[in-house]
N, C-alpha and C positions, 0 to 999 in steps of 0.2 A: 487543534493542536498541530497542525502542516505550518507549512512553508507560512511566518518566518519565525514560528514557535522557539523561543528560546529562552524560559526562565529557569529562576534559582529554586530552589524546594521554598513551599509560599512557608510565610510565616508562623503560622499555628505547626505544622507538622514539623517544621528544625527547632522550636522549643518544646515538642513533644520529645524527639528523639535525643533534644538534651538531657530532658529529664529524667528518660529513662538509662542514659548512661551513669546519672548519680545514683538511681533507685533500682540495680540491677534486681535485686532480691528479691524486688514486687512484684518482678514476673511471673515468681515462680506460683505464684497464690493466683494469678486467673486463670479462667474457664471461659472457655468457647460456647457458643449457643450458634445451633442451626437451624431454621424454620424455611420448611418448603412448603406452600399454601398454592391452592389453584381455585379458581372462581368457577370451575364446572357446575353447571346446576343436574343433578343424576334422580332419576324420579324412575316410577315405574305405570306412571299415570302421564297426558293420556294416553291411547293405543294405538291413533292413528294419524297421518303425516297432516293433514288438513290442521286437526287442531293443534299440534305442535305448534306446525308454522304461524297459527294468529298467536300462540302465546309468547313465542320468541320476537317475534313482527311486534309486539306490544310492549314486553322489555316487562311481564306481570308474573313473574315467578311464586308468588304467592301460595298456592297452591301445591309445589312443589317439594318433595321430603326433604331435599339438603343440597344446600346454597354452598357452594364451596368445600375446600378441607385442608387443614391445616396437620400436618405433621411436625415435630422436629427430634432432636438428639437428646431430647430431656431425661431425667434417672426419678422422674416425680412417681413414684411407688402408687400413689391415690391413683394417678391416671393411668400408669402403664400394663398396672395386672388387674384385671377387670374380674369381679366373683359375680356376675350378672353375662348378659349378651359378648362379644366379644366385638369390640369397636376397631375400627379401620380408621380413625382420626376424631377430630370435630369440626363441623362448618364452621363456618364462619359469623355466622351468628349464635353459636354457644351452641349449638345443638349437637347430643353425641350423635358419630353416624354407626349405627349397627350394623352388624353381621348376620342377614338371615339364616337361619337354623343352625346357629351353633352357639350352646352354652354353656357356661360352666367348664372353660375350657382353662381359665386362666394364667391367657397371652398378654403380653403386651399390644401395644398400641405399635404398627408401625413404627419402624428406629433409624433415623439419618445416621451412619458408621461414619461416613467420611466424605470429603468434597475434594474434590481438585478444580481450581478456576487456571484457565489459561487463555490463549488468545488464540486464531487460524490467522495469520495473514499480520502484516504491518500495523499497530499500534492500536489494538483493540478494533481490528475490523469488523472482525468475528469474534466475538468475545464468548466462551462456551464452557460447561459447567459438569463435568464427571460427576456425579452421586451416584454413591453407596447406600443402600437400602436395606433392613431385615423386617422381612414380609412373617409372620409366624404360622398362617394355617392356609390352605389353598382358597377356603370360603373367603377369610380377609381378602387374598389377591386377588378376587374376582370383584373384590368391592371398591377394592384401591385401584385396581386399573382403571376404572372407569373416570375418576380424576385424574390419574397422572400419565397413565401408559395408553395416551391415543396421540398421533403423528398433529407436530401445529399444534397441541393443545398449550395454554399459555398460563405461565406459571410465574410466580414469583419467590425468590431464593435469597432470604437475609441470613445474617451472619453478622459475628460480634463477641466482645467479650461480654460477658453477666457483669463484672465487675464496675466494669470502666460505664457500664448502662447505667448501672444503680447509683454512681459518684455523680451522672447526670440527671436524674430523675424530677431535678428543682427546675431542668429546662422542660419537663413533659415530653421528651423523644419517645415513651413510649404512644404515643398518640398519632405518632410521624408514621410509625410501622403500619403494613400492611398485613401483618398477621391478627392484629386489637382493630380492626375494621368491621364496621358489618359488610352483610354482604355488598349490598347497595353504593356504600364509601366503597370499598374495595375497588368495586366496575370504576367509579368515578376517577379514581387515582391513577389507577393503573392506563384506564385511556388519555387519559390529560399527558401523559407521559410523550406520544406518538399524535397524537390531535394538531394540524398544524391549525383548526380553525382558530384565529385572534390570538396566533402565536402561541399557543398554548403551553406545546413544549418546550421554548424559551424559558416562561416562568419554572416548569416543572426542571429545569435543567438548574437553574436559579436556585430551590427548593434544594434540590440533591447536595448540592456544596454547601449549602447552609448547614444542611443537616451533618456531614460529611465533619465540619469546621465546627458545630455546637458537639456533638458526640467525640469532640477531641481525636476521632481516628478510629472508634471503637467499635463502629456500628457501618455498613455497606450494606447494599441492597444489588440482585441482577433483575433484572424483568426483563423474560424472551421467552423463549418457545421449546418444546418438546421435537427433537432432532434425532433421537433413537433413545432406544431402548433395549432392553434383553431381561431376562430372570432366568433363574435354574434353582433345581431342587437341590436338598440338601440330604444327607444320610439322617439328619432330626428330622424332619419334615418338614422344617422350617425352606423357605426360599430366598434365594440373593438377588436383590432390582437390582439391574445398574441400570442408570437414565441419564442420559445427556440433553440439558437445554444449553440453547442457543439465545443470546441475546442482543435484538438492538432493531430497530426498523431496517437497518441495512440487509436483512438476514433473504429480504427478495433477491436480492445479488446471488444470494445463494441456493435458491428453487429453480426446476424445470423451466427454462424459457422455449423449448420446441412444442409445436401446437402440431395437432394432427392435418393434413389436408381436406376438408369435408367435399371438395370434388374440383375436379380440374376447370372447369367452367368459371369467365370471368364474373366479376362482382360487377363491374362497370355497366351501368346505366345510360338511356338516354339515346342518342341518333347514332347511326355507324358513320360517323366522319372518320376519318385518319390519322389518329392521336399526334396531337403536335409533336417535336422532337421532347424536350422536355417533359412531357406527357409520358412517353414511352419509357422514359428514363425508372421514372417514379415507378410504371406500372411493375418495371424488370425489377426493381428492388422489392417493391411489395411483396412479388408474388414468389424473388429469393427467398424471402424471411418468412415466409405463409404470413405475414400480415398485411389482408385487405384494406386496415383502417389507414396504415401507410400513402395510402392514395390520398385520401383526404387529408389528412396531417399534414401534407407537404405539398399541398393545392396552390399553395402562394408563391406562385414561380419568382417573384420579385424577391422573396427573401430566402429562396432557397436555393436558387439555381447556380447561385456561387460558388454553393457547396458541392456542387460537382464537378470534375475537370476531366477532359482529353473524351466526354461521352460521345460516341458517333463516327469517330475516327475511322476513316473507311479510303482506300486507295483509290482515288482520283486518276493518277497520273501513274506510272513506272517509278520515280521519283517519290511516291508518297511512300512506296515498298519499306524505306528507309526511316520511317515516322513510328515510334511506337505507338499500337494500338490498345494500349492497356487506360482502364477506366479507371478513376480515384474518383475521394469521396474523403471531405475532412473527418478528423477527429470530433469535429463541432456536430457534425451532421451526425457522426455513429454515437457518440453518448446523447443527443437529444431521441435517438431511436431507442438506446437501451432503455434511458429512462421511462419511456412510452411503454416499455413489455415490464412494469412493475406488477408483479404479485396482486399488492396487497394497496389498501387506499388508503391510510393513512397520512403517507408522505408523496410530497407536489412533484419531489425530486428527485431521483435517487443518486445520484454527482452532482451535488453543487459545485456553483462557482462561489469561491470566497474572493475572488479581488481582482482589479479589473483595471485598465491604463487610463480611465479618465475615473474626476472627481464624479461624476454623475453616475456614473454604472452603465454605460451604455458600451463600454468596451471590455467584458469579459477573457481574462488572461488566465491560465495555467500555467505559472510560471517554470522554466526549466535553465539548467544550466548550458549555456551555449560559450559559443568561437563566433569572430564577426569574417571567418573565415571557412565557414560550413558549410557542406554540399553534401548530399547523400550521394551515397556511393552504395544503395541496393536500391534494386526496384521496387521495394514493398511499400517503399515511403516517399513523396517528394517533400523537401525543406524551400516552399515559395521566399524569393526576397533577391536583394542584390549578391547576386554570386560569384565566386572566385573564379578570376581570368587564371586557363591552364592550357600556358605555350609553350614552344620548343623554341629554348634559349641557349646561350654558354653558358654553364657552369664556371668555375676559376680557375679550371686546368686548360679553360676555352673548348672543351668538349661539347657537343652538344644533347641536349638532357632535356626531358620532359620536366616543366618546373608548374609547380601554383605561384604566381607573379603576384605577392601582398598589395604589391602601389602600383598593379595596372589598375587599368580602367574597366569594373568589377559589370556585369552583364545584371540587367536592370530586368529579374526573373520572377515579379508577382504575379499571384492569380488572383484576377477578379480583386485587385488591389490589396489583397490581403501579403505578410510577409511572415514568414517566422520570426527572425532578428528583433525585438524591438529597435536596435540599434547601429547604424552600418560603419562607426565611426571605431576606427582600431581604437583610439584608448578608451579603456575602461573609465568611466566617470559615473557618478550616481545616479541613481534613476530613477522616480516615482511609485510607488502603484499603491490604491485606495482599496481598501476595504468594504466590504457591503453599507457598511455608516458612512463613510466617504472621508474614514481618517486617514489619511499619509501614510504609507511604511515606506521607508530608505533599504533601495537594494542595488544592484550595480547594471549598468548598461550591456552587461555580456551573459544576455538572457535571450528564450526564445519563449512564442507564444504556441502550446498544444496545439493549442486550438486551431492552429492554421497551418496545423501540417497535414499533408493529403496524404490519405491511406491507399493501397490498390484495391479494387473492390475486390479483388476475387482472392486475395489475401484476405481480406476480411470476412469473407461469407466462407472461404474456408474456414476459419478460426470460427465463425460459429456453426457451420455442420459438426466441427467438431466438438464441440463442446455440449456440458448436459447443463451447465448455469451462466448465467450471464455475467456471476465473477469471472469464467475463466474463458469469456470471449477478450475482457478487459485487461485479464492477464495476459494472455496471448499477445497482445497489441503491443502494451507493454514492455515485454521481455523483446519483443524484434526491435523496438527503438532503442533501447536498452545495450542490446546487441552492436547496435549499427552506429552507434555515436562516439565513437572513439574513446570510449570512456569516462565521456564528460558529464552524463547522467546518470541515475540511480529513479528512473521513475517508480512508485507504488500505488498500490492503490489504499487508502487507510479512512478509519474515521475520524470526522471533525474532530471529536471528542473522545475524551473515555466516559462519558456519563450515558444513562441509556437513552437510547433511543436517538442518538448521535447521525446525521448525513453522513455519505464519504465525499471524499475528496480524493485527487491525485496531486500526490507532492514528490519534488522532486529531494532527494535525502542528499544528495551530491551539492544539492545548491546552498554557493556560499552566503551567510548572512552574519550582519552586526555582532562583533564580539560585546559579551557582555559586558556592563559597563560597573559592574560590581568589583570591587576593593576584591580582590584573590585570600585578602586574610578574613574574609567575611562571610565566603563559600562556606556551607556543611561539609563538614569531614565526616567521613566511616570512618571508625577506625578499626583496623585487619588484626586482630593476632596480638591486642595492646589491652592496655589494663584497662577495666573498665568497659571491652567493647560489648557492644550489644548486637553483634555481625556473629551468626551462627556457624554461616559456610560462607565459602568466597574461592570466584574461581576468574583466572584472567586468560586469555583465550588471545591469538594470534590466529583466527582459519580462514583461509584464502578459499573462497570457491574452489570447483573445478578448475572453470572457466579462467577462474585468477591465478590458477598453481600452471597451468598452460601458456599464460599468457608470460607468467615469471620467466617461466625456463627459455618460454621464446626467445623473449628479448634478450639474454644471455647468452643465445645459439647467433644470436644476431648479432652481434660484439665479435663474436668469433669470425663470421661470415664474411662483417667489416674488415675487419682485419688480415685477412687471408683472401679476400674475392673483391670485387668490383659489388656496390650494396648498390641491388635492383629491388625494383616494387614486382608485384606477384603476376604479373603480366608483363616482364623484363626489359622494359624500360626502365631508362635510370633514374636515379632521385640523389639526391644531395645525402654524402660521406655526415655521418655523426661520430663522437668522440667512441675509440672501441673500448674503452675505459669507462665508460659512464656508469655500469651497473657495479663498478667495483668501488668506486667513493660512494662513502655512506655516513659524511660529514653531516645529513643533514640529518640525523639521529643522534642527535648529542644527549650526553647527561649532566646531570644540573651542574656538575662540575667541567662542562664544556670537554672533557674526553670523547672520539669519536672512533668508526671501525674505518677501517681500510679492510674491504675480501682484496687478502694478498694472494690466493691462490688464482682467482681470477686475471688477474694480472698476469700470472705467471701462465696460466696456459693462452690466454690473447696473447701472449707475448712469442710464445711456440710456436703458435699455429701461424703469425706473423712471420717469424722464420723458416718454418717449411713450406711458407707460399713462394715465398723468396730465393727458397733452393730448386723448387719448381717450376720456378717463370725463367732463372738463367739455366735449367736441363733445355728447356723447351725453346730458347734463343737459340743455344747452340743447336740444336738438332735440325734446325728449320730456317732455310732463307726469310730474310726481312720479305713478310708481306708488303704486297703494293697497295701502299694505303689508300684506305676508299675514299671515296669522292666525299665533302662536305656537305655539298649540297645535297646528294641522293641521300647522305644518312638522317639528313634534315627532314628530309621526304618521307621516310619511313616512319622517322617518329612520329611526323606530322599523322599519318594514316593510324598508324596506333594508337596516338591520342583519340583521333575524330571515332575509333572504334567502342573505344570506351566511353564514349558521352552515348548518352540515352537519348534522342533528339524529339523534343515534341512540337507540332502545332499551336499555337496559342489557340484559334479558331480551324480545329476540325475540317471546316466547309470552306477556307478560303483556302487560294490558289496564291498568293503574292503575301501573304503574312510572314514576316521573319519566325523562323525556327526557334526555338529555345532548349538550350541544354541543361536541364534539370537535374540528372544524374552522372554522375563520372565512375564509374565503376572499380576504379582502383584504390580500396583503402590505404595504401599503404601509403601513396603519395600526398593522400589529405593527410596521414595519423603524422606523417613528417613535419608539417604547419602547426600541427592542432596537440598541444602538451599540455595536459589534465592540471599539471601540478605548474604550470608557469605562469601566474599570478602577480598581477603587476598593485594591486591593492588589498587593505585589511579585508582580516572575515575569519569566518569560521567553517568548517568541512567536516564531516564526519568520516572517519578512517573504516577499516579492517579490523580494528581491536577491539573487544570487548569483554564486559566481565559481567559476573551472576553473584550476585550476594543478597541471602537471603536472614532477615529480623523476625523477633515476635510480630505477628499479626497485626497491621495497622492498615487503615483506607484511606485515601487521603492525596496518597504520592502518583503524580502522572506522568502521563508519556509527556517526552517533551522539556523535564525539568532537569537541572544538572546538580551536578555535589561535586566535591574531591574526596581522595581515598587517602590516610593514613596505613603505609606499610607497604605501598607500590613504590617503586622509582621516583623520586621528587620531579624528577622532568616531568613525566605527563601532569603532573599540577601545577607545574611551573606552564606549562606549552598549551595547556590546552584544558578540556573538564569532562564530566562523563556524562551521556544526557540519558536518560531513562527513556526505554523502545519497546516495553513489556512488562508490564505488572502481572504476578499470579500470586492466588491465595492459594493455602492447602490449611484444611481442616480435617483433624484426626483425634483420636481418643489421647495423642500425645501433644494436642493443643491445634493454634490457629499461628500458621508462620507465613510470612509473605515473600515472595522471592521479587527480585528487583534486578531484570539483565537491562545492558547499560551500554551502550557504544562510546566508542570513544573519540570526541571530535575536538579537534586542532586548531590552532588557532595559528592563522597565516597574515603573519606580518609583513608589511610594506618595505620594499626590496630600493 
C-alpha cells in the first residue's frame, strides 16, 4: 500500500455501500459475532522437560487433553450455562474443555463484551486488538489463562455480522474460518499465513481478499500475538480480562532488540595478524551492537565497504585538524543489520524493498521526495551526489551576499559512486522505477534514493542505545531526516499491506504521484448529514503539529523581520529579500466559486512595522556621521570565511594527503530552505495535506489504507481540488453492534503552473 498506492474504493465495497444507502433499515436487524480461538495445546501429562520436548519436536499431540480453544460473544443458553462441570471454552476439535473441581456452579462459558481494532503507527503497522472479556469463576481463569493470558501466545480474532454470513452460506465461508478447523487445519492455516517457504504467504494474502470480496464485507479475521494482558476481580466474583493482541509478522519490529554481553572477550578466531582497516571497521560495529555474527555477515569487503564512509579519519598533517572525523554508515547498511536482529523466522525480511531503478531488480530505491538542489545542512546525515555551488556574490542592490548559485557549476559529491538525487537535471521530467515483477511505475525525476544517504554512526548507535525495539531505532532515524529536509519529506515507516502477516516498508507520504485518472463524477461519495446517509459520526480536522504551529508563526515573525530589518540566515549572513506579504495572500485557497482570503490584518501590521523601521533608520541618520564605508573587498573576505565556516569539509580517502576535500554539509538551513519551496511545483501530481477527517459506518471489511472517496456536505473545493485517501481503518465491536471508523487525509491535487 506505499509509495505509489493510489486507488478508488475497489468495486464490490462502493456497490456495497450503495446499497446499503437504499436499504438503510437492514441495519438495524444485524448482529455482530466475535470468536477468539488460540491453538495452545494445555495437558497436564507429561511431567518432565525431556519428554515434552520429543512430543512438541514431533508436532504428535495426540495424547494430549485439549488442542486449542475457542471462545466468543454468543447468547447460545445450551452452551453458555453449564448444569454439569463448568467449562472454560471448547477446543478445537469439539471437545469441551472443563473446569477441575468445580460443579454445579451454573456459569457461563467465557464472554467476548467488546473489541476495539486500531492501528500503532502508519497504515496498519501495528495493527492491535483491545478485548473485553467476562471470566465467571477464579477456577475457570486458571483454565482460560493457560490459552490466552501467556506473553507471544498466538491467537486468532474473527468478526462479522451473523447475518450478512448466513446470506453467504451457498459460498461455504463457513469452512474459510479458523474457528470450524480442527486442530491440525488450524496449525496449517494459520502458519501458511507468515511461511515465506514457496511463497506461501502471497497465496494466503490472495485467500484473505477472496474471502474479504465473497463475504461482501461481512466477515474479517486478525492473526497476531498476545502483547498484554490484565484481569481484576469483581464485587460478583466474576472477573474482567482485558487482552490485547498484536498482529502481523511485522510485530519483531516491535520486541527487545538489546542482547546481554556474555563477556568482553573477542569472538575472533584464527592467527593474531593486525586486522586490516576494513576489518576493524566491522569489528567496532559488531561489538557496538553486541552482535558477534556481525562480523561474519559483513565478511565481503567488496560488497560492503561502500557502505561505510570518512572510517579512519585520523590527523596527518595540522591541516587535517580541519577534516571532520565523524564516521557514517548508509541507510542501506543499517536496515540490512536491523533486518539480521529479527525475532522471529518466519520472514526473510523485515523492510523490504518494493522497487527499484532498473528493470532487473539489481538497483533497489526507497523512494523520497527531493530538490535537484539539496544539501544537508546537519551533521547527522550526508545527501552524497552533485551539489549546490555556495558563493559570495552581488545581490541587486550589488551588495555582497552569501548566495546558493542554481547555474553554477554544482561540486561532483558521490560516495563510492552512489548519489542520492536520481536526477541532477533542474527540470522536473518523468522518471521510471520497476516493481519487484519488473512492471514500470511513472513518477518524477525530483526524487532521492534512502538508501544512499549516509547516516553518522554514532547518531545511530545512539538511537539504538536508546531504544528498547528496533521500530524505534527506525523511527529515530526517521524523524532526524524528517526534521532536516526542509520540508520536502514525510518519511514512515508502515506496512506493505493491511492483510496479515504483511512486510514493512518505508514510504514517503509527502511524495507526489499520478493524479487519478478516474472521471470525478465516478468517485464514491459519503454522504455527511443528507438523506439517506449511512455516515454515523464525521469529524474534519485542520491540526498542525507542534512542529507545524511553530514553523506557521515563524514564518509570519519573518514577514515582519523582512519588512523592518535587513532578512539574514541564522548564522548572519545575508540571503535574498522575499515578498513580506507572502503569508497574507491566500488566493491559493479558493472555493468552488473561486472566492479567496486576503489576512488583511497582516498586511496591516508588516505594513507598521515597515514604517517604524523607517522612523528608526532616519532617528539614527541624524544622530550619527555617515560611517565610512567598508572596504568591498574585506567584506567579501568575511563572508568568504563565514561561508567556508559553515561547510563541513571531508576527505574523500582518510589516508591520502593530495585528494581534493569535499563539502558535504553546509550548515545553514535557512540559506538552503531560500532555494528549496515544498509547494513550488512545476508538474502534475498529487500530495497529501494537513487536513483530515474520521467518519465512522456500520461495520464492514473490505476498505484499505491507501483508497480514496469524496464527501458530500464538506466545501465542494476539496472535491473539486483534490480526494480523501484512507490512513487508518478501525473496527469496534460492542453489545451496540460492529461499526467501523475510517480516518482519511486529505491529498491535493497539483496542477501544472
Amino acid at each position: 500500500m506505499g509509495f505509489p498506492f493510489l486507488a478508488p474504493l475497489k468495486e464490490w465495497t462502493t456497490k456495497k455501500l450503495e446499497a446499503r444507502e437504499k436499504n438503510r433499515e437492514e441495519l438495524n436487524t444485524l448482529m455482530p459475532f466475535v470468536i477468539l480461538s488460540s491453538a495452545a495445546v494445555v495437558t497436564n501429562t507429561p511431567k518432565n522437560a525431556d519428554e515434552i520436548k520429543a512430543i512438541y519436536s514431533s508436532g504428535n499431540y495426540d495424547s494430549f487433553s485439549y488442542k486449542g480453544c475457542v471462545i466468543a460473544n454468543s447468547t447460545d443458553i445450551l452452551k453458555n450455562y453449564q448444569l454439569g462441570k463448568t467449562l472454560a471454552g471448547y477446543d478445537l476439535d469439539g471437545k469441551p474443555i472443563e473446569v477441575e473441581g468445580e460443579t454445579n456452579r451454573r456459569v457461563s462459558m467465557p464472554i467476548i463484551e467488546s473489541v476495539e481494532i486500531d492501528t500503532d503507527g502508519g497504515n496498519n503497522t501495528l495493527k492491535s486488538a483491545q478485548i473485553k472479556i467476562k471470566v465467571f469463576t477464579l477456577k475457570q481463569l486458571e483454565m482460560f489463562e493457560l490459552f490466552f493470558l501467556r506473553p507471544s501466545m498466538r491467537l486468532v480474532l474473527e468478526y462479522g455480522w451473523n447475518v450478512g454470513i448466513r446470506e453467504k452460506m451457498n459460498l461455504n465461508i463457513a469452512t474459510k474460518m479458523f474457528a470450524n478447523k480442527s486442530h491440525t487445519e488450524y496449525l496449517a492455516k494459520y502458519s501458511k499465513i507468515f511461511s515465506r517457504a514457496d511463497d506461501s504467504y502471497k497465496v494466503a494474502k490472495g485467500e484473505y481478499l477472496d474471502i474479504l470480496e465473497k463475504t461482501n464485507g461481512n466477515y474479517d479475521f486478525m492473526a497476531g500475538q498476545v502483547s498484554n494482558f490484565s484481569y481484576s476481580p469483581q464485587s460478583d466474583g466474576t472477573f474482567d480480562v482485558s487482552l490485547e493482541i498484536s498482529a502481523g509478522n511485522e510485530l519483531q519490529l516491535w520486541m527487545p532488540v538489546k542482547q546481554s554481553k556474555k563477556s568482553d572477550k573477542s569472538d575472533a578466531k584464527g592467527d593474531a595478524k593486525e586486522p586490516k582497516p576494513y576489518q576493524t571497521w566491522v569489528n567496532k560495529l559488531a561489538a557496538d551492537l553486541n552482535s558477534p555474527k556481525f562480523v561474519q555477515e559483513l565478511a565481503n569487503e567488496t560488497e560492503w565497504k561502500g557502505e561505510f564512509f570518512n572510517w579512519g579519519a585520523i590527523n596527518v598533517t595540522q591541516k587535517d585538524t580541519t577534516f571532520s572525523k565523524d564516521a557514517y554508515i548508509s541507510i542501506k547498511l543499517i536496515l540490512h543489520l536491523l533486518n539480521k536482529m529479527k525475532i522471529f523466522s518466519e520472514s526473510k525480511q523485515t523492510i523490504r524493498t518494493l522497487y527499484f531503478e532498473d528493470k532487473a531488480g539489481t538497483k533497489p530505491i526507497i523512494p523520497v521526495s527531493s530538490n535537484y538542489l539539496i544539501i544537508s545542512s546537519t551533521r547527522d546525515f550526508i545527501l552524497p551526489g552533485k551539489l549546490p555551488a555556495i558563493l559570495v556574490s552581488k545581490d541587486d542592490k550589488k551588495t555582497d551576499v552569501i548566495k546558493l548559485e542554481p547555474e553554477a557549476t554544482r561540486e561532483d559529491a558521490s560516495i563510492d559512486g552512489k548519489k542520492f538525487n536520481v536526477s541532477d537535471a533542474k527540470e522536473i521530467t518523468d522518471y521510471s522505477i520497476y516493481d519487484v515483477l519488473g512492471n514500470e511505475i511513472k513518477t518524477e525525476s525530483s526524487i532521492g534514493n534512502l538508501y544512499n544517504v549516509y547516516f553518522k554512526y554514532d547518531t545511530f548507535v545512539s538511537a539504538y542505545n536508546a531504544a528498547y525495539t528496533s521500530a524505534d531505532i527506525v523511527n529515530s532515524l526517521l524523524e532526524t531526516i524528517n526534521s532536516n529536509m526542509y520540508g520536502l519529506c514525510k518519511l514512515e515507516l508502515q506496512a506493505e499491506s493491511d492483510t496479515p502477516g504483511s512486510p514493512l516498508i518505508i514510504i514517503d507520504r509527502k511524495l507526489k504521484i499520478p493524479q487519478p485518472k478516474q472521471k470525478i463524477q465516478e468517485i464514491f461519495r459519503f454522504k455527511v448529514g443528507a438523506l439517506n446517509s449511512i455516515v454515523r459520526e464525521f469529524n474534519f480536522n485542520m491540526e498542525l503539529s507542534t512542529l507545524m504551529q511553530a514553523q506557521a508563526l515563524y514564518s509570519s515573525q519573518l514577514a515582519i523581520q523582512s519588512a523592518t530589518n535587513k532578512d539574514k540566515s541564522n548564522n548572519g549572513s545575508k540571503v535574498p529579500e522575499k515578498d513580506p506579504y507572502q503569508h497574507a495572500n491566500l488566493s491559493y485557497a479558493k472555493n468552488s466559486d473561486d472566492y479567496y482570503s486576503i489576512n488583511a490584518l497582516e498586511i496591516q501590521i508588516v505594513k507598521q512595522a515597515n514604517t517604524w523601521n523607517k522612523i528608526i533608520e532616519e532617528t539614527a541618520n541624524v544622530a550619527k556621521e555617515d560611517p565610512k564605508k567598508k572596504d568591498g573587498e574585506e567584506e567579501a573576505q568575511n563572508l568568504a570565511e563565514v561561508r567556508n565556516k559553515n561547510y563541513v569539509r571531508f576527505k574523500q580517502n582518510p589516508d591520502s594527503k593530495t585528494e581534493p576535500v569535499k563539502n558535504y554539509i553546509y550548515t545553514d538551513p535557512a540559506l538552503i530552505q531560500n532555494h528549496i519551496n515544498p509547494t513550488d511545483v512545476k508538474k502534475q501530481g498529487t500530495a497529501l495535506t494537513y487536513l483530515d477527517i474520521s467518519l465512522s459506518i456500520d461495520g464492514m471489511a473490505g476498505i484499505s489504507c491507501g483508497e480514496y472517496f469524496h464527501i458530500d456536505g464538506v466545501p465542494e473545493i476539496y472535491n473539486k481540488n483534490g480526494y480523501f485517501q484512507v490512513t487508518n481503518v478501525k473496527q469496534g465491536i460492542s453489545n451496540a453492534g460492529w461499526q467501523t471508523t475510517i480516518e482519511a487525509g486529505y491529498r491535493i491535487n497539483i496542477k501544472e503552473e
